[in-house]
Each structure stands twice: as C-alpha cells, then as structure tokens.
N, CA, C and O of each residue as an XYZ file, in Angstrom:
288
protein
N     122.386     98.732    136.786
C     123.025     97.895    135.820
C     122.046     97.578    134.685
O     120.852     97.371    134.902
N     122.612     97.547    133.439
C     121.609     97.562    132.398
C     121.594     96.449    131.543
O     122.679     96.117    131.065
N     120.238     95.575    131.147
C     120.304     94.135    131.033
C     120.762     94.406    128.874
O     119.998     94.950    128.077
N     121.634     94.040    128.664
C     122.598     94.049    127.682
C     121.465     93.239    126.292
O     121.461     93.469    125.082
N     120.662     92.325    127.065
C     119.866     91.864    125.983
C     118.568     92.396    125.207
O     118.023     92.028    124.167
N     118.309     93.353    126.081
C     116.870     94.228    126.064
C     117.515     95.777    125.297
O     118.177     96.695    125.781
N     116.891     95.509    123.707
C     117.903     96.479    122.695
C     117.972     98.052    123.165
O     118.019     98.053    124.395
N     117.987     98.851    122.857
C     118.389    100.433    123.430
C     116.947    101.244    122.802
O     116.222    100.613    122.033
N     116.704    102.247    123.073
C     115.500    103.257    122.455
C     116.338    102.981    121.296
O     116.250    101.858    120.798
N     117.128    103.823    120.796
C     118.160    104.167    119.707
C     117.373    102.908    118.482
O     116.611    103.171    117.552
N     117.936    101.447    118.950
C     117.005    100.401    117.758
C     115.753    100.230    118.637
O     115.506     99.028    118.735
N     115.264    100.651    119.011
C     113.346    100.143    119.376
C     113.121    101.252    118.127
O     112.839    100.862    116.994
N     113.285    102.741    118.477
C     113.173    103.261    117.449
C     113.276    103.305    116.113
O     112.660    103.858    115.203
N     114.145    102.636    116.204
C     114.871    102.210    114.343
C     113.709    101.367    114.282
O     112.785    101.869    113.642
N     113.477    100.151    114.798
C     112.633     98.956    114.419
C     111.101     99.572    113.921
O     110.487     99.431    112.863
N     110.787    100.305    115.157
C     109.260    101.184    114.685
C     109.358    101.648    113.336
O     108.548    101.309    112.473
N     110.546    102.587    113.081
C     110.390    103.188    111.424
C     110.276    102.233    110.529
O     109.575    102.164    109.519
N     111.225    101.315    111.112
C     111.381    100.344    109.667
C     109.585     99.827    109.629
O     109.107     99.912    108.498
N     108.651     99.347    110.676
C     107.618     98.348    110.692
C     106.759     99.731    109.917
O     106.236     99.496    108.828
N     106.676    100.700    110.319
C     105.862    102.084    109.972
C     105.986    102.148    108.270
O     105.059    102.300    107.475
N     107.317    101.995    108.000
C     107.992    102.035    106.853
C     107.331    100.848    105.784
O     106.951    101.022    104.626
N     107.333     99.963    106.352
C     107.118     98.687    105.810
C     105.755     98.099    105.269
O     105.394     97.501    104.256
N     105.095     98.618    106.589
C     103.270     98.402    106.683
C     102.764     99.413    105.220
O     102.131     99.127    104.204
N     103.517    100.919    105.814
C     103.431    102.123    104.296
C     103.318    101.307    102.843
O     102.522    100.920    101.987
N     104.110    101.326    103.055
C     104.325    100.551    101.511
C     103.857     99.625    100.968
O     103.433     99.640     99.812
N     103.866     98.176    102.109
C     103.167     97.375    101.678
C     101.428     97.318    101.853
O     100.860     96.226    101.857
N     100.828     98.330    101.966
C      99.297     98.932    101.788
C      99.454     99.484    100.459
O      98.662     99.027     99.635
N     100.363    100.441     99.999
C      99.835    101.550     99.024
C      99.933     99.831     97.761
O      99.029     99.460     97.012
N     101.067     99.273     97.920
C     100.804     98.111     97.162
C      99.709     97.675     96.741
O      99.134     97.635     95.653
N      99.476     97.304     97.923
C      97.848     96.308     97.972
C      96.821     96.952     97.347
O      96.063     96.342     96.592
N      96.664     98.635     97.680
C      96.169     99.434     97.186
C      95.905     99.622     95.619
O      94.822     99.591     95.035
N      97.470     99.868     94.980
C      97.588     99.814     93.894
C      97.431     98.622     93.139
O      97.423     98.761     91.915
N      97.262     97.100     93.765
C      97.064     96.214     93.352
C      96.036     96.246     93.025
O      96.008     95.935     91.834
N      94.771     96.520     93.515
C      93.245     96.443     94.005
C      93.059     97.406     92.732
O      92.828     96.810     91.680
N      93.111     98.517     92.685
C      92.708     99.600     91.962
C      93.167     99.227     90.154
O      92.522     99.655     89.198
N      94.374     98.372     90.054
C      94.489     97.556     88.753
C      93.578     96.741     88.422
O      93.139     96.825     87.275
N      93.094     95.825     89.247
C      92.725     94.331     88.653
C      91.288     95.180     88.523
O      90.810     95.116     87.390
N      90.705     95.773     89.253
C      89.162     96.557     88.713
C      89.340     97.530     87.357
O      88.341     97.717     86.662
N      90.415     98.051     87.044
C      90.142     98.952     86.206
C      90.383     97.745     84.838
O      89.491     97.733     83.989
N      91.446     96.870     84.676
C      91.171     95.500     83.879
C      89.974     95.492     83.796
O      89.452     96.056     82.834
N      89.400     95.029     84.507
C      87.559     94.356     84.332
C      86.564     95.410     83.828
O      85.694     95.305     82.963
N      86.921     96.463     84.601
C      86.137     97.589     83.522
C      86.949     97.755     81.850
O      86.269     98.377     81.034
N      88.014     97.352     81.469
C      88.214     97.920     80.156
C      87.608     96.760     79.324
O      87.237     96.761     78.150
N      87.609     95.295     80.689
C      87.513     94.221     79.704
C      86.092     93.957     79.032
O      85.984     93.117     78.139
N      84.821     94.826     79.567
C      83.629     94.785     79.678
C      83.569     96.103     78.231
O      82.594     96.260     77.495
N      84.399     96.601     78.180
C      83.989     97.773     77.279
C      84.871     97.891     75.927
O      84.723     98.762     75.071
N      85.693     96.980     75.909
C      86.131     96.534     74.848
C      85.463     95.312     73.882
O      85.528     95.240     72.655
N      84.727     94.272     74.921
C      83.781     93.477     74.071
C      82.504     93.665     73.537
O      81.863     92.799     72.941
N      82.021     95.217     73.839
C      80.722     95.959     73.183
C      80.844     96.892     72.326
O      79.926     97.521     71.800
N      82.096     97.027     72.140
C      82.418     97.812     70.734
C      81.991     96.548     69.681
O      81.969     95.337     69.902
N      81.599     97.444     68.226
C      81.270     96.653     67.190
C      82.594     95.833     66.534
O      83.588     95.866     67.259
N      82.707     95.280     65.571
C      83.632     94.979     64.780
C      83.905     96.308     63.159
O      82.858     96.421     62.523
N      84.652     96.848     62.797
C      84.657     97.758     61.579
C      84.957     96.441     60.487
O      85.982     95.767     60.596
N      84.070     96.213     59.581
C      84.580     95.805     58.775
C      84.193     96.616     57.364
O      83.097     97.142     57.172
N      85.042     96.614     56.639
C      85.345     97.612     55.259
C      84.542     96.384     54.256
O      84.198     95.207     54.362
N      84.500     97.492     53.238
C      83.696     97.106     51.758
C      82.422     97.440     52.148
O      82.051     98.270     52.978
N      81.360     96.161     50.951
C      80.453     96.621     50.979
C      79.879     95.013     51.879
O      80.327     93.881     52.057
N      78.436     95.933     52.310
C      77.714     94.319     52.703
C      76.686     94.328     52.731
O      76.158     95.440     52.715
N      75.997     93.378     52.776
C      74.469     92.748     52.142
C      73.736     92.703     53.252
O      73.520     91.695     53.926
N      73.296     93.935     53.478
C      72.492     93.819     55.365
C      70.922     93.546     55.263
O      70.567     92.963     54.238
N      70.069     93.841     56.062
C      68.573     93.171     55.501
C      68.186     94.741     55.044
O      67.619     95.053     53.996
N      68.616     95.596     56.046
C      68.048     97.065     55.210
C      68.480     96.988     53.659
O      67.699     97.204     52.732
N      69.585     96.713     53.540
C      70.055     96.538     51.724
C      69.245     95.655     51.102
O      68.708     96.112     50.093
N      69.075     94.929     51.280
C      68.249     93.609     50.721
C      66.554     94.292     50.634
O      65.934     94.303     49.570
N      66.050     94.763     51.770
C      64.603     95.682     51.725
C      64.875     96.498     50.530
O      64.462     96.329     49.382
N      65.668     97.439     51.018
C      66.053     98.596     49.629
C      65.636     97.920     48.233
O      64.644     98.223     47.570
N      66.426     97.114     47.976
C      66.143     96.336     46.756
C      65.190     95.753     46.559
O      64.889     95.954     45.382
N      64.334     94.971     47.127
C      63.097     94.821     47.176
C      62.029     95.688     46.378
O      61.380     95.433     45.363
N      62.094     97.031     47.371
C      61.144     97.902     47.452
C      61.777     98.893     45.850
O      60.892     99.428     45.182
N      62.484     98.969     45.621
C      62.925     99.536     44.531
C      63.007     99.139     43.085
O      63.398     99.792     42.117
N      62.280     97.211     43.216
C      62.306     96.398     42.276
C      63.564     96.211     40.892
O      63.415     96.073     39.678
N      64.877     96.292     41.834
C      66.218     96.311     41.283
C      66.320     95.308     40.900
O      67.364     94.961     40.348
C-alpha cells in the first residue's frame, strides 16, 4: 500500500530540475552581476585620467618661456 503523501519519482524528479534549473540561473546572475560592477570601476578609473580637450588658444608656462626667451 502506498503512503499517498510521500510525492511520486515522476515530481521528486520534476522538483530536482526545477532546483538544478533554478540554482543555474540564479549563479550565472550573480555571475553576471559580479563581472558588471568590476568592469564599472575599471571604466570609472580610466575615464578620470583622460585629460580635458579644451579648444583655442592658451597661455601655458612653455608659451610664456617662448616669449620670454624670444624677447616678444
């Protein structure tokens, strides 16, 4: 006689895929979580050592020497 409360292979099995299923996914997540927030911090480190471009002209100390030495 078979105890009616104790589920069948049929769902033990189902349940395993789903937990197999579940664990899968929620790693590659975590994974892909992890592998974002570092590559952030590396762009954020290499975006604040670029210079600034600024256009025209400007009055740097080499310019200022130049003139000096050239008695302009």
């Amino acid at each position: 006689m078979k105890n009616k409360s104790l589920p069948s292979n049929e769902a033990r099995n189902q349940q395993r895929r789903e937990f197999i299923k579940t664990s899968t996914l929620l790693g590659a997540g975590l994974a892909t979580g992890a592998m974002t927030s570092t590559v952030a911090i590396a762009d954020d480190g290499a975006t604040s050592a670029q210079p600034v471009e600024q256009k025209g002209y400007q009055l740097s100390q080499h310019v200022l020497d130049y003139y000096k030495s050239a008695d302009v």
